[in-house]
mmCIF file of the C-alpha atoms, coordinates in Angstrom:
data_MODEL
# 
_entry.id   MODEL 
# 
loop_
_atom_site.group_PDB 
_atom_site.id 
_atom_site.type_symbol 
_atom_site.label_atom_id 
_atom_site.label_alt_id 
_atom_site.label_comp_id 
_atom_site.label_asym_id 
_atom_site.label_entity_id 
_atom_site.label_seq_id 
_atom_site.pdbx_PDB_ins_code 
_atom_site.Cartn_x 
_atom_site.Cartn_y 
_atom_site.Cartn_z 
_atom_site.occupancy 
_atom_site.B_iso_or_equiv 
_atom_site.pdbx_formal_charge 
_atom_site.auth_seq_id 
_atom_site.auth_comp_id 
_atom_site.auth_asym_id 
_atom_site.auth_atom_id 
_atom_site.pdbx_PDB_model_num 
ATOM 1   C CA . UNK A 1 1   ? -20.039 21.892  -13.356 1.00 0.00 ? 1   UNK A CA 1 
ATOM 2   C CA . UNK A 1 2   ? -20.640 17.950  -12.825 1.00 0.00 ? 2   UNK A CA 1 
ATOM 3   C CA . UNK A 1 3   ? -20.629 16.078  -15.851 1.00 0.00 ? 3   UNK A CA 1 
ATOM 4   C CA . UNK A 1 4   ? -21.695 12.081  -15.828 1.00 0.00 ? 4   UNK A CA 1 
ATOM 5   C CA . UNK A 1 5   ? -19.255 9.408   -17.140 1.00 0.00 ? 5   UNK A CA 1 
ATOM 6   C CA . UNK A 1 6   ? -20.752 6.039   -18.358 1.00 0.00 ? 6   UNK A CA 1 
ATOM 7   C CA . UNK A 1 7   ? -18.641 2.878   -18.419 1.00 0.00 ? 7   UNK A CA 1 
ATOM 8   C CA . UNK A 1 8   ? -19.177 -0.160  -20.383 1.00 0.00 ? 8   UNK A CA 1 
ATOM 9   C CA . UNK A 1 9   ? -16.907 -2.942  -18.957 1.00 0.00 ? 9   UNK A CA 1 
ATOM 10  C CA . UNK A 1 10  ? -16.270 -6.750  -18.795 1.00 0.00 ? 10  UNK A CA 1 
ATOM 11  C CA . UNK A 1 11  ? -16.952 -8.595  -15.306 1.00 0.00 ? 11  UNK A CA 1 
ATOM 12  C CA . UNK A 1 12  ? -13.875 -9.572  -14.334 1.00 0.00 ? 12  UNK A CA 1 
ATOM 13  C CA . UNK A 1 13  ? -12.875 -10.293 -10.810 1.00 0.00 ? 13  UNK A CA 1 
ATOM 14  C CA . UNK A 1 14  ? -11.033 -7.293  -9.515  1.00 0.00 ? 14  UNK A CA 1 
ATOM 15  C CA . UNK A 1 15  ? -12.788 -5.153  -12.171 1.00 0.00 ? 15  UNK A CA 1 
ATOM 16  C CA . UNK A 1 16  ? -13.758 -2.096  -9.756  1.00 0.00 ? 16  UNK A CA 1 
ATOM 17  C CA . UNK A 1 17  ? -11.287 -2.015  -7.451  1.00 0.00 ? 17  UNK A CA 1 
ATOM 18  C CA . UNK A 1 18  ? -8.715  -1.267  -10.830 1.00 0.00 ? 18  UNK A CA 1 
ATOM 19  C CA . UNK A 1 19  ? -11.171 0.848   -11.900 1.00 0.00 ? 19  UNK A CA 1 
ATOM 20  C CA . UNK A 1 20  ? -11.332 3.110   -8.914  1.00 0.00 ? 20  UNK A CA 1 
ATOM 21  C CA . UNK A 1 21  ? -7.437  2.768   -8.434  1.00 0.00 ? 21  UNK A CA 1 
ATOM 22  C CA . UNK A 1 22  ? -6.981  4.568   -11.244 1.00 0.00 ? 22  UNK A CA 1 
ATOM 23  C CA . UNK A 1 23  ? -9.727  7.185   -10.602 1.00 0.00 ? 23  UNK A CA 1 
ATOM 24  C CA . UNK A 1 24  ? -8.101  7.472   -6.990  1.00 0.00 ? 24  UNK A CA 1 
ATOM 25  C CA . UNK A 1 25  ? -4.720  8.128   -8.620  1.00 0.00 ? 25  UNK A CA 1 
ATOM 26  C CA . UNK A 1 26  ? -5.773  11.053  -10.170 1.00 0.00 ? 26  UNK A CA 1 
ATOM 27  C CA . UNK A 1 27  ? -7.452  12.843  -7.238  1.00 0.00 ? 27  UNK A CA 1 
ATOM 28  C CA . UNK A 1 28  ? -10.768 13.079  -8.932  1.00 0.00 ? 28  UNK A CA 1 
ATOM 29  C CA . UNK A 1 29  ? -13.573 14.456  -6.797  1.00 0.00 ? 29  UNK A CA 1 
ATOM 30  C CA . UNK A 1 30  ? -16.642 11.747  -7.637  1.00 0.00 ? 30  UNK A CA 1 
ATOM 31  C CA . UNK A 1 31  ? -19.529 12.822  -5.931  1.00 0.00 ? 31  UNK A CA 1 
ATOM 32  C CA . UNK A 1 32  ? -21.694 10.205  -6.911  1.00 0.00 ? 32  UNK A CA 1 
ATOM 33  C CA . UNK A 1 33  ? -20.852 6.545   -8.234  1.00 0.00 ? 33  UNK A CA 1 
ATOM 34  C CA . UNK A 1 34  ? -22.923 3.938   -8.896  1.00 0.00 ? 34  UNK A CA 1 
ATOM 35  C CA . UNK A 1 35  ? -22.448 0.362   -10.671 1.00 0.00 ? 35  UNK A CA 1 
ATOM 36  C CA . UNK A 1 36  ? -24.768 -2.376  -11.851 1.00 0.00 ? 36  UNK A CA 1 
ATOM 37  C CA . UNK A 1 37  ? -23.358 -6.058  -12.172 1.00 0.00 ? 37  UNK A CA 1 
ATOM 38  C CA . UNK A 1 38  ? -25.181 -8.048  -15.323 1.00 0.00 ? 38  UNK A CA 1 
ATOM 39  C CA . UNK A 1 39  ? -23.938 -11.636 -14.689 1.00 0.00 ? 39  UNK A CA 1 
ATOM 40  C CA . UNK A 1 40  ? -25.780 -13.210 -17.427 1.00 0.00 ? 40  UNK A CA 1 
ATOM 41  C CA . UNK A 1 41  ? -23.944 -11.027 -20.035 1.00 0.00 ? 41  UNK A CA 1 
ATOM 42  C CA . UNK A 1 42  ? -20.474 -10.677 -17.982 1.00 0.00 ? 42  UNK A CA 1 
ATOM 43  C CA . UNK A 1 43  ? -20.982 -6.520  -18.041 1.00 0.00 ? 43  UNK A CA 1 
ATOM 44  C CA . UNK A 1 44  ? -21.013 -3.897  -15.728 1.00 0.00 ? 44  UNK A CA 1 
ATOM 45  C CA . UNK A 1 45  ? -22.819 -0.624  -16.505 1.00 0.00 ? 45  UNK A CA 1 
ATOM 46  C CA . UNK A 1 46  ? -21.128 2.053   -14.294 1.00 0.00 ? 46  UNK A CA 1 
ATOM 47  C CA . UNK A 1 47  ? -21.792 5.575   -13.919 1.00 0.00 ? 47  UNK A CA 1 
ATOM 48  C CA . UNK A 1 48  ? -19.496 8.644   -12.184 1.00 0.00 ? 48  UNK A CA 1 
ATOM 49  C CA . UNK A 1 49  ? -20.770 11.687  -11.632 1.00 0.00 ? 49  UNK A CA 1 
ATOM 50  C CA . UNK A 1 50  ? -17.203 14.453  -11.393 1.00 0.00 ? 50  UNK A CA 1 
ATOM 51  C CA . UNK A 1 51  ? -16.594 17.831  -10.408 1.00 0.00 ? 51  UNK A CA 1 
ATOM 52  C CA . UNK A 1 52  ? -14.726 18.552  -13.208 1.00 0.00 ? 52  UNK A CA 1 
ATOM 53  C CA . UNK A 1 53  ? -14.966 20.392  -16.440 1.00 0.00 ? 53  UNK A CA 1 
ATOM 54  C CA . UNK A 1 54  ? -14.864 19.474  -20.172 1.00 0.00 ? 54  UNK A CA 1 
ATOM 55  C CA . UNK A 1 55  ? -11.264 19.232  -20.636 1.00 0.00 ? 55  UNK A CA 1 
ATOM 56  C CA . UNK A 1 56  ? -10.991 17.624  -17.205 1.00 0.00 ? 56  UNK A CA 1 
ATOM 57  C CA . UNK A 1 57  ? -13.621 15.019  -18.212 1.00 0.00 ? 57  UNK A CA 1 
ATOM 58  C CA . UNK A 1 58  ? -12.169 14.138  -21.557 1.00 0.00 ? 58  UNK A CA 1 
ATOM 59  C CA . UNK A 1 59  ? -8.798  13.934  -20.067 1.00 0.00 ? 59  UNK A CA 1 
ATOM 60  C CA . UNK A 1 60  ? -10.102 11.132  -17.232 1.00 0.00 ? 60  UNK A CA 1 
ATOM 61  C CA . UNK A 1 61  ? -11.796 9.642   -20.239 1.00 0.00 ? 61  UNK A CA 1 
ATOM 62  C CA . UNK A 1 62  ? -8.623  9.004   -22.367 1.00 0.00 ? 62  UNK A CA 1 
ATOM 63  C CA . UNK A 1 63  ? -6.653  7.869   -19.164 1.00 0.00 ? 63  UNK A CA 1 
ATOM 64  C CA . UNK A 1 64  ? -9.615  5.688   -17.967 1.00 0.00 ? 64  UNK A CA 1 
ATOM 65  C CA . UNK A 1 65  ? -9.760  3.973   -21.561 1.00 0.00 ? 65  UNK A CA 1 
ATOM 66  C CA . UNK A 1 66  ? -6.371  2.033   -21.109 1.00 0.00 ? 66  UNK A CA 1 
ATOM 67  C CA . UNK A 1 67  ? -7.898  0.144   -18.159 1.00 0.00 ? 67  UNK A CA 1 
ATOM 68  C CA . UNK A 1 68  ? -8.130  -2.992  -20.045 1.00 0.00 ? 68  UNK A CA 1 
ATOM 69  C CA . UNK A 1 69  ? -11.593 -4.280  -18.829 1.00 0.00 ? 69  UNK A CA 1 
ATOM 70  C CA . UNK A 1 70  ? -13.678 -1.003  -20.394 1.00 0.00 ? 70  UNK A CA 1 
ATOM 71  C CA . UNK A 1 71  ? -15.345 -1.315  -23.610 1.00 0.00 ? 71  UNK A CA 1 
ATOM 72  C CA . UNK A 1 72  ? -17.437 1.620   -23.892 1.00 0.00 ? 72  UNK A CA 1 
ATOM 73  C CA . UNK A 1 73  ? -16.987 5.214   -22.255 1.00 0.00 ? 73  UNK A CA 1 
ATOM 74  C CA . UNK A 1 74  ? -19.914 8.178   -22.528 1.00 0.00 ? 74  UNK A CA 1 
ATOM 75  C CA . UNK A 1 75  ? -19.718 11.984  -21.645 1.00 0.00 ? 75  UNK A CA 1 
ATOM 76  C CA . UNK A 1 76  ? -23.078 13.045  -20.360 1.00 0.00 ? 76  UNK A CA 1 
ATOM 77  C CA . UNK A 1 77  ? -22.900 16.882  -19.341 1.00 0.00 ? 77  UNK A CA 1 
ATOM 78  C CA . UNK A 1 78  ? -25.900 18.452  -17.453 1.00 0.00 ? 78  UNK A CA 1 
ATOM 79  C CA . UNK A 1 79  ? -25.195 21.891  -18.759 1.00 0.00 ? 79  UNK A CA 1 
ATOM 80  C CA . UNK A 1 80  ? -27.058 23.648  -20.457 1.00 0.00 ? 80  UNK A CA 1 
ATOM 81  C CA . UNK A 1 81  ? -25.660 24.567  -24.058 1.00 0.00 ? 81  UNK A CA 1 
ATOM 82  C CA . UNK A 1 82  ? -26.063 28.076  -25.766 1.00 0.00 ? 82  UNK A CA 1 
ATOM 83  C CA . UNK A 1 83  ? -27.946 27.311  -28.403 1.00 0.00 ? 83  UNK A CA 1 
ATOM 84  C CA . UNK A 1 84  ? -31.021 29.513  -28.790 1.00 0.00 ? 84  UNK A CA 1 
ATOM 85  C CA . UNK A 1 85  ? -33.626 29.557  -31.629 1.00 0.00 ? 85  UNK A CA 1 
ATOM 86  C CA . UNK A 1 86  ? -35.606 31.986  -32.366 1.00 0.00 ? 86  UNK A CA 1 
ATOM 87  C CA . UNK A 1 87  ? -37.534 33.810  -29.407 1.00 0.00 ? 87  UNK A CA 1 
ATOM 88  C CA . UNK A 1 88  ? -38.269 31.111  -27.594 1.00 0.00 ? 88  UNK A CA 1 
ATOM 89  C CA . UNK A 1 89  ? -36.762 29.727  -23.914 1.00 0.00 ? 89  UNK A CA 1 
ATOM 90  C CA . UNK A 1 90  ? -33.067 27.593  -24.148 1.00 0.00 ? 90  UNK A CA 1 
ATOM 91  C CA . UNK A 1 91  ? -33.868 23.917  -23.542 1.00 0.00 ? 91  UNK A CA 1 
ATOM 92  C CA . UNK A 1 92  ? -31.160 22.336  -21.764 1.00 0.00 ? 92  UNK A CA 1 
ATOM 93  C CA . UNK A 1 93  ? -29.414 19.078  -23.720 1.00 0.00 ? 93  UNK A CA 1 
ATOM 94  C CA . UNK A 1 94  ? -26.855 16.224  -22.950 1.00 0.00 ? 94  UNK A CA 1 
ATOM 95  C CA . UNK A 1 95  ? -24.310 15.407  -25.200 1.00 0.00 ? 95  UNK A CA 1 
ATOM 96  C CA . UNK A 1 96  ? -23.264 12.100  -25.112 1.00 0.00 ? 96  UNK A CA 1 
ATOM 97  C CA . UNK A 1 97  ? -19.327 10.887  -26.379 1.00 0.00 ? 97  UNK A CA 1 
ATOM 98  C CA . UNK A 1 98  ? -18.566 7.513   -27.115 1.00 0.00 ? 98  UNK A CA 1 
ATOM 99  C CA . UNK A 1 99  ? -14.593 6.261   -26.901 1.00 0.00 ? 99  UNK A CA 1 
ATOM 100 C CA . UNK A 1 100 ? -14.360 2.642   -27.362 1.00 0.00 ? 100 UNK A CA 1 
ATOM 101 C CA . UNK A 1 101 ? -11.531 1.163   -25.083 1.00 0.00 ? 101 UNK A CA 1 
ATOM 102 C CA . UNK A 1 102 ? -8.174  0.018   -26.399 1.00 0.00 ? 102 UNK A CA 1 
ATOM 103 C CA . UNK A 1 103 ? -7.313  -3.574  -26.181 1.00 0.00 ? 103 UNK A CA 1 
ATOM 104 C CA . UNK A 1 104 ? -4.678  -5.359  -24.519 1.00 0.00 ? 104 UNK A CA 1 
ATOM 105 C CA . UNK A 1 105 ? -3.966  -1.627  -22.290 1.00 0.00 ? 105 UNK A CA 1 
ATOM 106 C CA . UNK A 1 106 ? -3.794  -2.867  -18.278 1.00 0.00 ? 106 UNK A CA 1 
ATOM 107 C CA . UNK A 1 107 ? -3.236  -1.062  -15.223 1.00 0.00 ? 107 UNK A CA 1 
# 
């Protein structure tokens, strides 16, 4: 059950490393992580893939938005939902949630 976690944040110096301080802290397993610096526009676009469930995702969402650098946060989940109409075969979806970051919150 991996579900995808998309991150919205401000270039600061030092930026990641808080960022995967507090991921670190909370013993997540992230089995894939990628990030992609956009200097022009001072933003990084990161993405974490977890091991976790849905409550376990939100959870490291609402701790991961008082890191004072994120803006945006999105839950992408590769599951397929039950959701069936009429006789035909169950598409699989992503949801996506947005939680804007608080400001002035630091590690």
């Amino acid at each position: 059950m991996g579900h995808r976690i998309i991150i919205e944040m401000h270039a600061a110096s030092g930026a990641e490393a808080r960022l995967w301080a507090l991921v670190s802290q909370r013993r997540i397993d992230v089995t894939t992580a990628s990030f992609e610096k956009n200097r022009h526009q001072n933003r990084i676009h990161a993405t974490l893939e977890v091991e976790l469930d849905v409550l376990g995702a939100r959870r490291l969402m609402r701790q991961l938005e008082r890191h004072h650098d994120i803006q945006h946060i999105a839950l992408e989940s590769g599951e397929p939902f039950a959701s069936r109409v009429g006789q035909g075969p169950i598409a699989a979806q992503s949801r996506r949630m947005r939680i804007t970051g608080k400001k002035g919150a630091c590690l």
